[in-house]
N, C-alpha and C positions, 0 to 999 in steps of 0.2 A: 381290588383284584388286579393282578397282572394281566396285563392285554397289549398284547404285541403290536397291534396296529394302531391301537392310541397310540401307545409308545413311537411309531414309526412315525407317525401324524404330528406328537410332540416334537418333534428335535428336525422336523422337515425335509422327510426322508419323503421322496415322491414317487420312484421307482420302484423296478420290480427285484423285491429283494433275497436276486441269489446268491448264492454262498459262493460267491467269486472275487478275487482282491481287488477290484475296482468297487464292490457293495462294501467291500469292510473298509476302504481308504473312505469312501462317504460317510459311512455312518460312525466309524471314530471322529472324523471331523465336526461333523455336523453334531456330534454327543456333546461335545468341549466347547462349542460354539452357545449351547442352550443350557446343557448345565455346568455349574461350577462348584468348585470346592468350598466346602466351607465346615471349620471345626466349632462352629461356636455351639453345634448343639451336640459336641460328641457326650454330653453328661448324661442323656440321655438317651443312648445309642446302647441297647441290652446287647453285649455283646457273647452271651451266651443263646441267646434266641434269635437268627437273623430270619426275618420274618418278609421275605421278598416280596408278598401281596401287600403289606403294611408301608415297607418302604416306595412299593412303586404307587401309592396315594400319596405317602409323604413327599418322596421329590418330585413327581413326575405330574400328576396330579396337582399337586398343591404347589409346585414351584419353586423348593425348599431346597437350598443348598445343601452339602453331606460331606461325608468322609472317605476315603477311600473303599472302604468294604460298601460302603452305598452304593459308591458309581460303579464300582468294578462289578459285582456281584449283582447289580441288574444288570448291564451290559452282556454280561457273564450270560445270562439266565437268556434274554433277547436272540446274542450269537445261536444257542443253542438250538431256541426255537425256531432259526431260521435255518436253519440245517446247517453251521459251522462245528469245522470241529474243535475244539475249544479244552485246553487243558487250564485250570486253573492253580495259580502257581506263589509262593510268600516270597517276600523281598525284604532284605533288611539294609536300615537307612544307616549312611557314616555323621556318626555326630559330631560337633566342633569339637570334642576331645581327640580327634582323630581315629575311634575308634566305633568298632562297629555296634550296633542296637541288635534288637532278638532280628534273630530270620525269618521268625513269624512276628510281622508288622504289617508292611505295606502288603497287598496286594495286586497281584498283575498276571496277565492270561499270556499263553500260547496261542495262536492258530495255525493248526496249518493247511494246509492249500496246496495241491500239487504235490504234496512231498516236503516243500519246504515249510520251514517254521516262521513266525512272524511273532515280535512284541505286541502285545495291545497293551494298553493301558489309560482310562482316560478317569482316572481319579488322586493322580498324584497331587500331593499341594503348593511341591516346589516348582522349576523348572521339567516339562513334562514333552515326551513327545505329542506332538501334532497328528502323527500318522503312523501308521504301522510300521515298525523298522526291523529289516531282514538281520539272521543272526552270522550275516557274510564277516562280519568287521568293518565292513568298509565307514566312510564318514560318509552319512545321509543329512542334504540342508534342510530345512523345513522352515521356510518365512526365514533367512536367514541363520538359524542356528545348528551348530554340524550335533548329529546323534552319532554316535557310534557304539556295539556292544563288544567289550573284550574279556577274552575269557583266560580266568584265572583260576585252575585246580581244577574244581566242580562248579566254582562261579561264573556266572557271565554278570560283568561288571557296566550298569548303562553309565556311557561321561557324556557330558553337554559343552560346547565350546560355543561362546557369542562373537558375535565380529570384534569385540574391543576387550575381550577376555581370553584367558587360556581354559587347557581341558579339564573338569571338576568330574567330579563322581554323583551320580542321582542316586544311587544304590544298587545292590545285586541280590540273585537270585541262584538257586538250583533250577532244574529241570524236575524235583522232585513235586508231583502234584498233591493238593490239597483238599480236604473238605472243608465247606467255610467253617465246620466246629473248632478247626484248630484257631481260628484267631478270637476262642474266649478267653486263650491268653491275653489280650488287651483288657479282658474286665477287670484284671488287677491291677495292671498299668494305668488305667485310669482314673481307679481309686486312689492309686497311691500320689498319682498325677494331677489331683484335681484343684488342688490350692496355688496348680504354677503355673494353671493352662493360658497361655496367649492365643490370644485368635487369630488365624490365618485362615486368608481366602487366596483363592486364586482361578481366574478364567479365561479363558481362549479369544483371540479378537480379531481382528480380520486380517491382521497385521503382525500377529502376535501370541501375545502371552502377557499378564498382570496380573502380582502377588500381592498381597497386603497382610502385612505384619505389625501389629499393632496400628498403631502410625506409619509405618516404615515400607514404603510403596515402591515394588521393582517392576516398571515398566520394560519391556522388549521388544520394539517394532522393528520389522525389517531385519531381524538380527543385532542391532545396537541393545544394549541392556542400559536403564538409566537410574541408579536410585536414589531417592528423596525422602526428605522428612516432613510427615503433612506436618504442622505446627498446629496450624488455625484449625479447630475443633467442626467449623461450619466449612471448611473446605471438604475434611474429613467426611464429615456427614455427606457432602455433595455427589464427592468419592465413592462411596459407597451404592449411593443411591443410583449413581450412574452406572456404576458394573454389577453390584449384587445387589440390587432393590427387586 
């Protein structure tokens, strides 16, 4: 069953939590610091039933990595009950083809505060913001890496820039809001996806941000991006154990 103050107690949230952009700059942080992404068990993720008492045993409770509509959609559900206002919103990802995926894919929330609006988002698998990021344009660092949103037509486009790289695209989004039913469009994506799925993790660190893709491991500390190939199968495992155990 959902319970907000476990939930607070998990991710070590100690304050008193009001709906003010210093509570939301903590507790994005502090969400991506305790949980982390992980696809390995989207096969069984009903994604025509999202079942948010179910999911908050499964990660929250039980410790259990997730997918975007996991973390976002409790996060989601949390803001709420803390008196945030909270629009929830679909993002679609640009694929190595260079072109764009459904618009109903990723998910990512609005807040807003004051009048103005703020990105949340603390369940992406790729390079992910840190903290809330305003929708000024301006470039925001976070542990080294610039965020900036730019908006194009009806898109606002999030880019990420590392100190030893140039500006890339995370994906983009409308302002138009969502109920989580729409994304049982992924229950056919996934079906149709299931003989090709590679695993990717990805988690927050004190310093950072660390992906892992198959073997294939992009560290980012301080802003510098490093990536490697685990080879050794026992490193692999160590790897693992060390960030997502």
């Amino acid at each position: 069953m959902f319970d907000k103050e476990r939930y607070l107690e998990h991710i070590g949230f100690s304050g008193t939590p009001d709906a003010t952009l210093a509570t939301l700059r903590e507790l994005h942080r502090k969400h991506q610091l305790t949980l982390y992404y992980d696809n390995g068990y989207v096969q069984t993720t009903n994604f025509l039933d999202f079942d948010l008492d179910a999911l908050f045993e499964t990660i929250v409770v039980g410790r259990r990595g997730g997918i975007c509509t996991d973390l976002n959609f409790l996060f989601d559900r949390l803001l709420r009950e803390l008196g945030f206002e909270v629009k929830l919103l679909a993002a679609g990802i640009l694929l190595p083809s260079g072109k764009w995926g459904p618009d109903v894919e990723h998910a990512v929330m609005v807040v807003t505060l004051d009048g103005e609006d703020w990105l949340v988002d603390v369940g992406n698998g790729g390079v992910c913001i840190l903290d809330p990021l305003p929708f000024s344009g301006e470039t925001v660092e976070q542990e080294g890496i610039g965020f900036r949103l730019v908006r194009e037509g009806e898109y606002h486009i999030l880019q990420y820039r590392t100190r030893n790289k140039d500006w890339r695209i995370a994906y983009r989004f409308t302002m138009r809001v969502h109920e989580m039913s729409a994304w049982s469009i992924l229950s056919e994506l996934n079906t149709l996806h299931k003989d090709v799925l590679v695993r990717r993790r990805r988690r927050v660190t004190d310093r950072g941000q660390i992906m892992l893709t198959a073997n294939y491991v992009v560290t980012i500390e301080d802003g510098v991006e490093r990536p490697s190939l685990v080879r050794d199968p026992a490193e692999l495992e160590k790897l693992v154990a060390e960030h997502w155990g």
